[in-house]
mmJSON file of the N, C-alpha and C atoms, coordinates in Angstrom:
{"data_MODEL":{"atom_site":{
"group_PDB":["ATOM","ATOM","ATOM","ATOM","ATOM","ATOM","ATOM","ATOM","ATOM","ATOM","ATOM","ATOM","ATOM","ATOM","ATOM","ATOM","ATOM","ATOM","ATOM","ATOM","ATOM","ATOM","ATOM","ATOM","ATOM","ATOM","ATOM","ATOM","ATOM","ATOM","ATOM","ATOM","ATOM","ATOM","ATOM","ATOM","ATOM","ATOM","ATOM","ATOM","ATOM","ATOM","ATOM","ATOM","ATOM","ATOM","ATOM","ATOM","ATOM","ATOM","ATOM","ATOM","ATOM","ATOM","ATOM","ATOM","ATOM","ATOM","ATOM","ATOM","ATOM","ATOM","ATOM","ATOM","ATOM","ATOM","ATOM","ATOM","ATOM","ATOM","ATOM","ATOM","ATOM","ATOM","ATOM","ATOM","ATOM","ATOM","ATOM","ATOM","ATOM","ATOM","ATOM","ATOM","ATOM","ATOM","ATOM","ATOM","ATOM","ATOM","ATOM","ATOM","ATOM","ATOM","ATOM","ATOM","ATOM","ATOM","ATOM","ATOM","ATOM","ATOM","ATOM","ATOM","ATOM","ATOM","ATOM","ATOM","ATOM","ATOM","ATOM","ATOM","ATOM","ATOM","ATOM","ATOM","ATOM","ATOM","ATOM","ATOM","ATOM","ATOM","ATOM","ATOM","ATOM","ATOM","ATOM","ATOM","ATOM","ATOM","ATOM","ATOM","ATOM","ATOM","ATOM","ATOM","ATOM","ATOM","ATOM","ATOM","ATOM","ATOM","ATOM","ATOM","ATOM","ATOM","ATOM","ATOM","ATOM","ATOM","ATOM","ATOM","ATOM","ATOM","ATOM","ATOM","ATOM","ATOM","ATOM","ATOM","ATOM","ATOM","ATOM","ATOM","ATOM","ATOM","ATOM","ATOM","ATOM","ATOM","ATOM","ATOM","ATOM","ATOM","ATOM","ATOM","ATOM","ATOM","ATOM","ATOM","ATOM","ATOM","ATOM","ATOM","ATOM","ATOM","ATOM","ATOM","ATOM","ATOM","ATOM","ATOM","ATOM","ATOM","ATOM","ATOM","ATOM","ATOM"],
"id":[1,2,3,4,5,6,7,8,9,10,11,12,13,14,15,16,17,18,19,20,21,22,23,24,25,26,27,28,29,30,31,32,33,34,35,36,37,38,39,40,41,42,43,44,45,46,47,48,49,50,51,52,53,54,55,56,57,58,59,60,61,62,63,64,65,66,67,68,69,70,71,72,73,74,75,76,77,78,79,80,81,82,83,84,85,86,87,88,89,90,91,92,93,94,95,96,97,98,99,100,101,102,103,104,105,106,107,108,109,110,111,112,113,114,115,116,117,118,119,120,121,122,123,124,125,126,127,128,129,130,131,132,133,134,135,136,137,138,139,140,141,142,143,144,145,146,147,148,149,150,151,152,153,154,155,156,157,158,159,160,161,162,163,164,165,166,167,168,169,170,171,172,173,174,175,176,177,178,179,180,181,182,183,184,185,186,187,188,189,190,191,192,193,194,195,196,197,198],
"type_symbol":["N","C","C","N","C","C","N","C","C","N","C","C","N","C","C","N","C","C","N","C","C","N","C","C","N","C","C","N","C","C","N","C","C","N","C","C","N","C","C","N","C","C","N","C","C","N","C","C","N","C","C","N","C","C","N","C","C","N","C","C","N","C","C","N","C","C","N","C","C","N","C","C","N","C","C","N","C","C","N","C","C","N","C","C","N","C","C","N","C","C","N","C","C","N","C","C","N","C","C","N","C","C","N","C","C","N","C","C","N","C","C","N","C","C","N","C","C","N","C","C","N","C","C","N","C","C","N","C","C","N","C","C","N","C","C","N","C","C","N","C","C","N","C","C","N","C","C","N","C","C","N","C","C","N","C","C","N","C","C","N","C","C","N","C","C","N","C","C","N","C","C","N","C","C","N","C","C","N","C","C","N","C","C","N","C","C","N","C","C","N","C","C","N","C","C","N","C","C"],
"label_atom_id":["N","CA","C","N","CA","C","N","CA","C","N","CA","C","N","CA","C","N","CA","C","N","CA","C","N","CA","C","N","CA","C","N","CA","C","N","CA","C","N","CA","C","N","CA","C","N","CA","C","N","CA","C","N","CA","C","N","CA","C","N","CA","C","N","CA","C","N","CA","C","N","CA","C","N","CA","C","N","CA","C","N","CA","C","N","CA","C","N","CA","C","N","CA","C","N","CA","C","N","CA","C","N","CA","C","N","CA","C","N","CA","C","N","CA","C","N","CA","C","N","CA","C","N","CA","C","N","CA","C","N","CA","C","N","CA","C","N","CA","C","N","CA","C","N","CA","C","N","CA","C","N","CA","C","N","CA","C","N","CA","C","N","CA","C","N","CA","C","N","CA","C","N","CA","C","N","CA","C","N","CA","C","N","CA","C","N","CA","C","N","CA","C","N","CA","C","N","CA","C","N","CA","C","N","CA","C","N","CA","C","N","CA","C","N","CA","C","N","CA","C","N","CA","C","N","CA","C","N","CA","C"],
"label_alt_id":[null,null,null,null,null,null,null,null,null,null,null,null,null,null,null,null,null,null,null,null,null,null,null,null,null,null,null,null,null,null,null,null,null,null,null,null,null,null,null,null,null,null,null,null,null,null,null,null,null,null,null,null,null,null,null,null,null,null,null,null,null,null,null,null,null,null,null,null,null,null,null,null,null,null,null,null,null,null,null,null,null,null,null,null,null,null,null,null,null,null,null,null,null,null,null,null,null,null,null,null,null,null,null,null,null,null,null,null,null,null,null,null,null,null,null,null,null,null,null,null,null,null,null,null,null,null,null,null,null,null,null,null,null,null,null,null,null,null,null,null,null,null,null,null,null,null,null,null,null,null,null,null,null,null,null,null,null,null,null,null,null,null,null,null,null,null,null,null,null,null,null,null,null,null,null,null,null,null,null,null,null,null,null,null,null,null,null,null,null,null,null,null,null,null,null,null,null,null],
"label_comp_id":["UNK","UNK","UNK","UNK","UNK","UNK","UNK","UNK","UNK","UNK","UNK","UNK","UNK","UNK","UNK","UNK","UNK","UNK","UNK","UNK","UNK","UNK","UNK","UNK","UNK","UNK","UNK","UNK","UNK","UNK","UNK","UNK","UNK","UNK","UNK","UNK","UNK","UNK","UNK","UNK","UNK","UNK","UNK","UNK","UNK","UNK","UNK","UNK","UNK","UNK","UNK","UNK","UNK","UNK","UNK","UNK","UNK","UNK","UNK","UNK","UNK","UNK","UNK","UNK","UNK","UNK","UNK","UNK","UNK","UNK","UNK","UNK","UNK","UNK","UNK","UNK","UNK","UNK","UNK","UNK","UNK","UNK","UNK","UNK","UNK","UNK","UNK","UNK","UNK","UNK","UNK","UNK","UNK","UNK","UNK","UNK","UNK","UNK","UNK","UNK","UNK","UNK","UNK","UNK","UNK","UNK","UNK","UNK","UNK","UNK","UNK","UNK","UNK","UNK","UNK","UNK","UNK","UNK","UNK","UNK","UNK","UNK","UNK","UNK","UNK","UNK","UNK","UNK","UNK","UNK","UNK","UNK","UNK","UNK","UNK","UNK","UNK","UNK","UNK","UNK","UNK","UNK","UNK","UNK","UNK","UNK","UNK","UNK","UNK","UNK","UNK","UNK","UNK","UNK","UNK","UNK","UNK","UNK","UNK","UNK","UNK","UNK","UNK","UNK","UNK","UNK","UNK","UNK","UNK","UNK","UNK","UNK","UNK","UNK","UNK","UNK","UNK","UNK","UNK","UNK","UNK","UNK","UNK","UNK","UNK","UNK","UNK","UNK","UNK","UNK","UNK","UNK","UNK","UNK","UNK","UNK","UNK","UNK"],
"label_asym_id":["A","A","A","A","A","A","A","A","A","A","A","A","A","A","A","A","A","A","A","A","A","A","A","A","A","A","A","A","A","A","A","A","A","A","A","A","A","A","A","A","A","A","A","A","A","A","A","A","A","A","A","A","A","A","A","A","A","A","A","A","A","A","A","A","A","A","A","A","A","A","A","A","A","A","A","A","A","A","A","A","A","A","A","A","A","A","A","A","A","A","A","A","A","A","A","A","A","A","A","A","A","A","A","A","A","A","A","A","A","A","A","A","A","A","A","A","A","A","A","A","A","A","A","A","A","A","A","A","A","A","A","A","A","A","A","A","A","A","A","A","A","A","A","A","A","A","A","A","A","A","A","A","A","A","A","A","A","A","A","A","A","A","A","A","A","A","A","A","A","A","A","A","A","A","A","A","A","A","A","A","A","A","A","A","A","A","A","A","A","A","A","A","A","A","A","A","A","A"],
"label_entity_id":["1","1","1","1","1","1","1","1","1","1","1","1","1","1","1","1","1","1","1","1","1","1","1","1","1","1","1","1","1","1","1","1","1","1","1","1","1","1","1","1","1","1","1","1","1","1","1","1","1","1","1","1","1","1","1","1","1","1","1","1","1","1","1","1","1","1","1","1","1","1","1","1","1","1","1","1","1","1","1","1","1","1","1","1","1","1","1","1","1","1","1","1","1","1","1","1","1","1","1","1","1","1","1","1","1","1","1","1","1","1","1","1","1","1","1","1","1","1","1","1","1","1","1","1","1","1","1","1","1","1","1","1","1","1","1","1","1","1","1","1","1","1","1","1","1","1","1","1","1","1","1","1","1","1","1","1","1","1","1","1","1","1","1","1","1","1","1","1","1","1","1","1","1","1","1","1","1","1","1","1","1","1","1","1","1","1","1","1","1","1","1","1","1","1","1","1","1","1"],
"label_seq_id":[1,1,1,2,2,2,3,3,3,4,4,4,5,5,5,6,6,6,7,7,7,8,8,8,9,9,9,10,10,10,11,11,11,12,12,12,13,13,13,14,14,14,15,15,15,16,16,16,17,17,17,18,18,18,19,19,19,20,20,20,21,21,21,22,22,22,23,23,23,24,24,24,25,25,25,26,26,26,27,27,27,28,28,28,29,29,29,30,30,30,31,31,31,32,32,32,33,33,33,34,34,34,35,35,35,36,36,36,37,37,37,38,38,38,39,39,39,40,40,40,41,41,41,42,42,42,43,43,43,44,44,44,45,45,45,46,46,46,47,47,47,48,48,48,49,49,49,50,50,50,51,51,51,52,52,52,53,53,53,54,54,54,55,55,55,56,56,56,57,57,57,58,58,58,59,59,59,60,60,60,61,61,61,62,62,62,63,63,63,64,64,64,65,65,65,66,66,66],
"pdbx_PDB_ins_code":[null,null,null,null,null,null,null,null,null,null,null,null,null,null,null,null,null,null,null,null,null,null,null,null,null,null,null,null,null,null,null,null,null,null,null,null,null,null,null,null,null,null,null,null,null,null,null,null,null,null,null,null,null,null,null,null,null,null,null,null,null,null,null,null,null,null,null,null,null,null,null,null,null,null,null,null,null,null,null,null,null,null,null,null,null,null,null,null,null,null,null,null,null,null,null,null,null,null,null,null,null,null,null,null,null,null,null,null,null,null,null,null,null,null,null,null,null,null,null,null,null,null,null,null,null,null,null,null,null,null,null,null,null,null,null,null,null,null,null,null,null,null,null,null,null,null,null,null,null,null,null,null,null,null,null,null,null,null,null,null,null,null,null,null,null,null,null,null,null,null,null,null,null,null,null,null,null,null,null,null,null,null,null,null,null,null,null,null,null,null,null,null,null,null,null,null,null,null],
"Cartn_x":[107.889,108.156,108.835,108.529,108.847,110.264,111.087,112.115,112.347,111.274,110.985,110.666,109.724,109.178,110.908,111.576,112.454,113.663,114.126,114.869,114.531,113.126,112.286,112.86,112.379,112.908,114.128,115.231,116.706,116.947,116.63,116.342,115.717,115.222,114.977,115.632,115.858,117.377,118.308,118.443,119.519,119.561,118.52,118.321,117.915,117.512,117.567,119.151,120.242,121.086,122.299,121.486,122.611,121.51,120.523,120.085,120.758,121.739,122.463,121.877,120.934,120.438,120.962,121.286,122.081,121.24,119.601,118.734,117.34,116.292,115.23,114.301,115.171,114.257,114.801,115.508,116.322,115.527,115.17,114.75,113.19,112.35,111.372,110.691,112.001,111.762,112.11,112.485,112.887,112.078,111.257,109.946,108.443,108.368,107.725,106.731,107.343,106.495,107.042,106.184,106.434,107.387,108.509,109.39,108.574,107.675,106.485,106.264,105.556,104.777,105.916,107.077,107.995,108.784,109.32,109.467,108.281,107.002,106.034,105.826,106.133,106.283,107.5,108.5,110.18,109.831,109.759,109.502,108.429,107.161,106.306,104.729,104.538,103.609,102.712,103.018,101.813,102.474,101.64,102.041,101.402,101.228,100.929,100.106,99.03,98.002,97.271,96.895,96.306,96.739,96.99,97.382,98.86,98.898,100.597,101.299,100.837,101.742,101.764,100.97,101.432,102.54,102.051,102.846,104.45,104.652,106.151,106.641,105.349,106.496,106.666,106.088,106.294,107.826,107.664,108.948,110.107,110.153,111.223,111.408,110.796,110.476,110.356,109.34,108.747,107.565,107.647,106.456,105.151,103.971,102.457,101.813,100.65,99.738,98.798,98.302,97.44,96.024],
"Cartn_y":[-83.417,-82.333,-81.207,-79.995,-78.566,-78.688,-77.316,-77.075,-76.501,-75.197,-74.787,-75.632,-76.334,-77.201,-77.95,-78.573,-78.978,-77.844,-77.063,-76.057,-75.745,-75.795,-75.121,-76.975,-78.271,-78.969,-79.065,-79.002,-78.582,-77.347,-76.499,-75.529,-76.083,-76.513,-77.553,-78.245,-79.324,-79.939,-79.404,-78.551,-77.95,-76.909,-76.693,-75.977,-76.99,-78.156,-78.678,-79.727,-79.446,-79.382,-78.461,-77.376,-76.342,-76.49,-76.879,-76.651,-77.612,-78.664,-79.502,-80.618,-81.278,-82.415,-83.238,-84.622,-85.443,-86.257,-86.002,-86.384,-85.78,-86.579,-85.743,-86.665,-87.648,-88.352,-87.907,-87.581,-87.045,-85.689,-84.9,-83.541,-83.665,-84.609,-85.472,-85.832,-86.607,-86.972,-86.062,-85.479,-84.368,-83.218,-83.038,-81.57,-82.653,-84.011,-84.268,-85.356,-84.959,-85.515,-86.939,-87.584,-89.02,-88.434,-89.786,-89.057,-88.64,-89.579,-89.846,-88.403,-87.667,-85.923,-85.484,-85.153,-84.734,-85.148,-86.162,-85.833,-86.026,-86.096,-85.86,-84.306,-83.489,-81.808,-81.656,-81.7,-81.752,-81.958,-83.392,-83.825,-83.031,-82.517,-81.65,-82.574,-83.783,-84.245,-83.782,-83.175,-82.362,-80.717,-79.763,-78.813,-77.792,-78.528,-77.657,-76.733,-76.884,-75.95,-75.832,-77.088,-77.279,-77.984,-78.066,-79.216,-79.412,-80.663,-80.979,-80.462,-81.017,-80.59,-78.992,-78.343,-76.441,-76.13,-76.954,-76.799,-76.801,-78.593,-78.545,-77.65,-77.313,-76.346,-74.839,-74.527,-73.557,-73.221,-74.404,-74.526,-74.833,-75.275,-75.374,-74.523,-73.27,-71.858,-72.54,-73.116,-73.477,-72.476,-71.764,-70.797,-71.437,-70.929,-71.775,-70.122,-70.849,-69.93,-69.709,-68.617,-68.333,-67.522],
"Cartn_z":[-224.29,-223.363,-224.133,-223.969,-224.523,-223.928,-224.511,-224.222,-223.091,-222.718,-222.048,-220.53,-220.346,-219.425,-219.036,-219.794,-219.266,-219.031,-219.334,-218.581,-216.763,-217.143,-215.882,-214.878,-215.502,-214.049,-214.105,-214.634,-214.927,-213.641,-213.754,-212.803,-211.327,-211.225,-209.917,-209.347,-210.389,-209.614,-209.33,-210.302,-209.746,-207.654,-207.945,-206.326,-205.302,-205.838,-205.049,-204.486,-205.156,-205.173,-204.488,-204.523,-204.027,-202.736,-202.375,-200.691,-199.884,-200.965,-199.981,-199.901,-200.532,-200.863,-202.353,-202.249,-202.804,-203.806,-203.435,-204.87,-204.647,-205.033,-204.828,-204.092,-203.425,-202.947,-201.553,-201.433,-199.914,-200.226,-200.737,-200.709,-200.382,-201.428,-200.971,-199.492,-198.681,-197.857,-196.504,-196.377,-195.798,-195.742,-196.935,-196.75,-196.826,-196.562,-196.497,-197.191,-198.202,-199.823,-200.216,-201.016,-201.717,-202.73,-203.126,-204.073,-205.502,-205.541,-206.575,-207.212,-206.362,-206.189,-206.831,-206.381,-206.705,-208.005,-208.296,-209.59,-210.458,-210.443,-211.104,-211.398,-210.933,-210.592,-211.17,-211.003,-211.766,-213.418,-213.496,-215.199,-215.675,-214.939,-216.05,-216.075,-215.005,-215.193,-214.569,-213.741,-212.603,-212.914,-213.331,-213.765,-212.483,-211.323,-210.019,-209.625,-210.471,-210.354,-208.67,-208.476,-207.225,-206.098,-204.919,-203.753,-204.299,-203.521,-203.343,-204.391,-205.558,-206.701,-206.938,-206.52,-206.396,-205.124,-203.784,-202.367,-203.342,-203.833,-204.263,-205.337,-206.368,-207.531,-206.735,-206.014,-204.717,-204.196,-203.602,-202.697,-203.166,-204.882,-205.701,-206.772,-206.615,-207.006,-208.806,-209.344,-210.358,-210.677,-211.193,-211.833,-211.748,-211.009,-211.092,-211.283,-212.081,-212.351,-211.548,-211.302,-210.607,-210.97],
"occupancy":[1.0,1.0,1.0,1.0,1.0,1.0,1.0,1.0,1.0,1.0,1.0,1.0,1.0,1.0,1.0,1.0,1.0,1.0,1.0,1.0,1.0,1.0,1.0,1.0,1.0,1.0,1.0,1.0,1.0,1.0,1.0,1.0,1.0,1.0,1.0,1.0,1.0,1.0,1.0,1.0,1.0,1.0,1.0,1.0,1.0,1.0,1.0,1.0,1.0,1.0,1.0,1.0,1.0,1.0,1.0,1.0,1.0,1.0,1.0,1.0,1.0,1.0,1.0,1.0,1.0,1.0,1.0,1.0,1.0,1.0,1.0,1.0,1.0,1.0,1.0,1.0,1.0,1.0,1.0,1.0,1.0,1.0,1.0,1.0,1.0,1.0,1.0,1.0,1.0,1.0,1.0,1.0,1.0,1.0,1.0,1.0,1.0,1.0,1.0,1.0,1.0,1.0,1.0,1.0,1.0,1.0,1.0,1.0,1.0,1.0,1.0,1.0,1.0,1.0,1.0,1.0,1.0,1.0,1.0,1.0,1.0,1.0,1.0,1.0,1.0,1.0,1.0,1.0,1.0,1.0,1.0,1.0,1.0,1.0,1.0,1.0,1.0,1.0,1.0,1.0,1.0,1.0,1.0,1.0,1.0,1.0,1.0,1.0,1.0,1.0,1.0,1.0,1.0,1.0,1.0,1.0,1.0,1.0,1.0,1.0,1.0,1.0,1.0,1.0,1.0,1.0,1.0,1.0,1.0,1.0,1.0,1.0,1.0,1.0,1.0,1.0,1.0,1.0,1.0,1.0,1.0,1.0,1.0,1.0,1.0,1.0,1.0,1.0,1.0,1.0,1.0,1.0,1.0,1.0,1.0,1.0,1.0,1.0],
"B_iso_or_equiv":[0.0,0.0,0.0,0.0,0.0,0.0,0.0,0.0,0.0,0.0,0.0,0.0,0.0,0.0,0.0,0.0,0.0,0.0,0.0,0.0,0.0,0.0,0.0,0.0,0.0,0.0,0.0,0.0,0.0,0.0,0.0,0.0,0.0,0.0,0.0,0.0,0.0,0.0,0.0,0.0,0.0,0.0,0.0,0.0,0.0,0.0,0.0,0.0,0.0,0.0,0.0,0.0,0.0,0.0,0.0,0.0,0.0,0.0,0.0,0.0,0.0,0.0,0.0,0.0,0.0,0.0,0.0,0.0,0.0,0.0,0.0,0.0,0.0,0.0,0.0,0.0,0.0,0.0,0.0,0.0,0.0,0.0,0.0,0.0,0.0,0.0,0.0,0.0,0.0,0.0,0.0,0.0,0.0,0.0,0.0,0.0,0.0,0.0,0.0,0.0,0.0,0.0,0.0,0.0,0.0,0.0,0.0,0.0,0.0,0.0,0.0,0.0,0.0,0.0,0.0,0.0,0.0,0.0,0.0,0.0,0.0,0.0,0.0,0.0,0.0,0.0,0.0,0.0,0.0,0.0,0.0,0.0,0.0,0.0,0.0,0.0,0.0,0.0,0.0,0.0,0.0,0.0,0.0,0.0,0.0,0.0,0.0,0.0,0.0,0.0,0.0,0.0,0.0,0.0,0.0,0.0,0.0,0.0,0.0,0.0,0.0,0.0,0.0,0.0,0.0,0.0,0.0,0.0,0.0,0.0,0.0,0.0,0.0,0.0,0.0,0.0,0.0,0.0,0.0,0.0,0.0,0.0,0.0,0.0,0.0,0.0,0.0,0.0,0.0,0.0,0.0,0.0,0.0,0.0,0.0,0.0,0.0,0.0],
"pdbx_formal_charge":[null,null,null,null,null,null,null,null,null,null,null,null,null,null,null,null,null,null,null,null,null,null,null,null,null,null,null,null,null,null,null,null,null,null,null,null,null,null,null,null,null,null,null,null,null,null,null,null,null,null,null,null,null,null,null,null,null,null,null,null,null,null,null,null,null,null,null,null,null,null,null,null,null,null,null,null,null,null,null,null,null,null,null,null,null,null,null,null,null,null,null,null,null,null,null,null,null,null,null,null,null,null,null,null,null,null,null,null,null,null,null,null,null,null,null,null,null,null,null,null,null,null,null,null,null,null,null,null,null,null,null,null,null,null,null,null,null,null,null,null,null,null,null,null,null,null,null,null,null,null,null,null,null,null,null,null,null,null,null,null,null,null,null,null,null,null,null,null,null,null,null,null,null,null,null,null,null,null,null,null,null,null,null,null,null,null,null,null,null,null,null,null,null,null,null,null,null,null],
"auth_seq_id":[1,1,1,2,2,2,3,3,3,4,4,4,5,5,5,6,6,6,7,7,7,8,8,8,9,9,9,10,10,10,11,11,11,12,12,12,13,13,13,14,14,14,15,15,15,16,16,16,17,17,17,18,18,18,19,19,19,20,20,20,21,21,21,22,22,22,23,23,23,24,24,24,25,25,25,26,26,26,27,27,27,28,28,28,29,29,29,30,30,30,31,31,31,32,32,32,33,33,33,34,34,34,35,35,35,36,36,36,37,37,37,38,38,38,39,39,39,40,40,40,41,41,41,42,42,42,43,43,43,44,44,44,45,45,45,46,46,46,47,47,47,48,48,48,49,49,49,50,50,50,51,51,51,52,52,52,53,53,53,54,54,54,55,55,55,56,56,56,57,57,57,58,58,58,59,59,59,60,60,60,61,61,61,62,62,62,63,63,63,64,64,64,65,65,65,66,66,66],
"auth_comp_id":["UNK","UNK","UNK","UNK","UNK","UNK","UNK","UNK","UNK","UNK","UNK","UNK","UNK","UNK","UNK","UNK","UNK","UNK","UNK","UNK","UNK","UNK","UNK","UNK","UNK","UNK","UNK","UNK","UNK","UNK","UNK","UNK","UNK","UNK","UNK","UNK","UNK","UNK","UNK","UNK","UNK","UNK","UNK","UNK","UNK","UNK","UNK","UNK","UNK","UNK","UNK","UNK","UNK","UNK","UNK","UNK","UNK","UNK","UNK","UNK","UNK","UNK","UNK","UNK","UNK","UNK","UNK","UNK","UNK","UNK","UNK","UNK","UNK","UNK","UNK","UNK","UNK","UNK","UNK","UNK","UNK","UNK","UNK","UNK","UNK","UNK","UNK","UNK","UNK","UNK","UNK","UNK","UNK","UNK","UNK","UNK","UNK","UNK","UNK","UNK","UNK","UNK","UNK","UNK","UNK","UNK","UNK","UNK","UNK","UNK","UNK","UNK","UNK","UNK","UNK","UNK","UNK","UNK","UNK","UNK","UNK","UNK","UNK","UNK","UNK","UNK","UNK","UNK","UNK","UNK","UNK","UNK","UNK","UNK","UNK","UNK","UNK","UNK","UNK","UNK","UNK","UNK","UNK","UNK","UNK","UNK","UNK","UNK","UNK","UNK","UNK","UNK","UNK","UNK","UNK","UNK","UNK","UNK","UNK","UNK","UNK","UNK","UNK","UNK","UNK","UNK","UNK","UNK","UNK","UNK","UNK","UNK","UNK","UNK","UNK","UNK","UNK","UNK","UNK","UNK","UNK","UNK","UNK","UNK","UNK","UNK","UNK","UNK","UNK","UNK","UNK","UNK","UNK","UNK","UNK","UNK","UNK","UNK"],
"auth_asym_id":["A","A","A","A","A","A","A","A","A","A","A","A","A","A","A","A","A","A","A","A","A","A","A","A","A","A","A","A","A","A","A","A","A","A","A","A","A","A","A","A","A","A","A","A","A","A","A","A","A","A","A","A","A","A","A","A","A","A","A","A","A","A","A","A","A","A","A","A","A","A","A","A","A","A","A","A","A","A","A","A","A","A","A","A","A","A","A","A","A","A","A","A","A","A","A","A","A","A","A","A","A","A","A","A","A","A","A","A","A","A","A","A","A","A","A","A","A","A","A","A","A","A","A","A","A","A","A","A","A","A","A","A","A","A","A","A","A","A","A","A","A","A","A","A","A","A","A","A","A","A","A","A","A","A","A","A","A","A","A","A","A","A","A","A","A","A","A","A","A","A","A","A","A","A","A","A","A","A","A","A","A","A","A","A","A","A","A","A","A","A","A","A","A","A","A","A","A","A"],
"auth_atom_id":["N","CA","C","N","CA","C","N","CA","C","N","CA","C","N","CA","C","N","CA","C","N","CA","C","N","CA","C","N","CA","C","N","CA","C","N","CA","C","N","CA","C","N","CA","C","N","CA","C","N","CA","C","N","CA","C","N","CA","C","N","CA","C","N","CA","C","N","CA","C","N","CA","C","N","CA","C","N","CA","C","N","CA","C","N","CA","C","N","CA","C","N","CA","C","N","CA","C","N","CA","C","N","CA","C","N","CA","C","N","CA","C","N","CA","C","N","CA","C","N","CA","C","N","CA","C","N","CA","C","N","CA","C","N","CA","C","N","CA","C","N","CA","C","N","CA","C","N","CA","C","N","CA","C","N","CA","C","N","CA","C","N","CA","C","N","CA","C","N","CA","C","N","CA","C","N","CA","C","N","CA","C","N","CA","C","N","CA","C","N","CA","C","N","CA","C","N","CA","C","N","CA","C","N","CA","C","N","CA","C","N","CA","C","N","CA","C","N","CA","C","N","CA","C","N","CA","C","N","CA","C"],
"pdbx_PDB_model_num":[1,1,1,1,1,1,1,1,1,1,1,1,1,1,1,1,1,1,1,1,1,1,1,1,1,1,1,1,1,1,1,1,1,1,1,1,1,1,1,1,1,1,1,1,1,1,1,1,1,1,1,1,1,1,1,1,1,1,1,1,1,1,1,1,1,1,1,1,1,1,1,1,1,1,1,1,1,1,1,1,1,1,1,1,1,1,1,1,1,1,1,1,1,1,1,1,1,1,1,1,1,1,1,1,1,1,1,1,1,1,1,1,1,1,1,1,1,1,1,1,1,1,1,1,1,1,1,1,1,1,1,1,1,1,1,1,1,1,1,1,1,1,1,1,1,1,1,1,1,1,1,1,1,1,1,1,1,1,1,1,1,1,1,1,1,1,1,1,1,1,1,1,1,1,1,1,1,1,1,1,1,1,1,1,1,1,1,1,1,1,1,1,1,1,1,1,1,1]
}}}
């Protein structure tokens, strides 16, 4: 994993943190998603191009290309 790529889910947790959620499986479960999707999108394994994995790097303001 780049340096970059991990700053960027560093940056995630972290907001998902300040929205007042205690991990990411509570943040997970709460907008909907398997905790799975989610940190698969966080760590850099789904880089969110299409479907769920774009919905969550979306909503955890993760840069997707378009």
């Amino acid at each position: 994993m780049d340096a970059e790529r991990k700053q960027v889910g560093e940056r995630a947790k972290q907001r998902i943190r300040e929205q007042g959620y205690p991990s990411m499986a509570a943040w997970a479960k709460a907008h909907g998603y398997k905790y799975r999707d989610v940190s698969d999108v966080v760590r850099g394994i789904r880089f969110g191009l299409y479907g769920i994995g774009r919905e969550i790097s979306k909503k955890l303001g993760i840069p997707v290309q378009d």
